[in-house]
N, C-alpha and C positions, 0 to 999 in steps of 0.2 A: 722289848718295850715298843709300843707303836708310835708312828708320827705323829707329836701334839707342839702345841706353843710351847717353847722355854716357859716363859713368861706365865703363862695359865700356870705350869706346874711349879714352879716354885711361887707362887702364888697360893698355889691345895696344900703343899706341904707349911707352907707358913701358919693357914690358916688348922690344920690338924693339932698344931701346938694349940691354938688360941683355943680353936673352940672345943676339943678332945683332950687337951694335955699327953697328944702324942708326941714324943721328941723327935726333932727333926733328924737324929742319925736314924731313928727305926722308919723313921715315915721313906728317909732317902734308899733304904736299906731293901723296902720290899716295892719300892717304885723301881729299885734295878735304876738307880743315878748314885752319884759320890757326893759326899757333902759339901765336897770345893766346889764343885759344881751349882750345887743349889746357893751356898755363901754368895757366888759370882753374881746367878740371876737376879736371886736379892737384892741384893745392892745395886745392880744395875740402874743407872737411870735412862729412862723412857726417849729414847731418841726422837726426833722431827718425825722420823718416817713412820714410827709405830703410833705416832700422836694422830698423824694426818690418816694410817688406815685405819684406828679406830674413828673416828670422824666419818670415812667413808660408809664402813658399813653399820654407823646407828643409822645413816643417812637412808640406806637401802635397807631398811627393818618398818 
């Protein structure tokens, strides 16, 4: 798998359920991630730091 955001990907896998009705074991399954994995990012809540770089770069768009 190559370097991307946590955050973007288990964001694509969430969204493969929503708007595909793919399940997130198969979505996790051929992304080559665990599903505790994705469980984790999910649920994650958005730290200061990730708040303030998204802020940054709408800023620089």
């Amino acid at each position: 798998m190559t370097e991307t955001n946590p955050a973007a990907l288990a964001a694509f896998i969430s969204n493969q359920r929503t708007e595909h009705h793919v399940p997130h074991r198969l979505a996790c399954r051929v992304l080559e991630v665990s599903e505790s994995w994705f469980y984790k990012w999910r649920d994650k809540p958005t730290t200061a730091r990730e708040v303030r770089r998204g802020q940054l770069a709408d800023a620089n768009r």
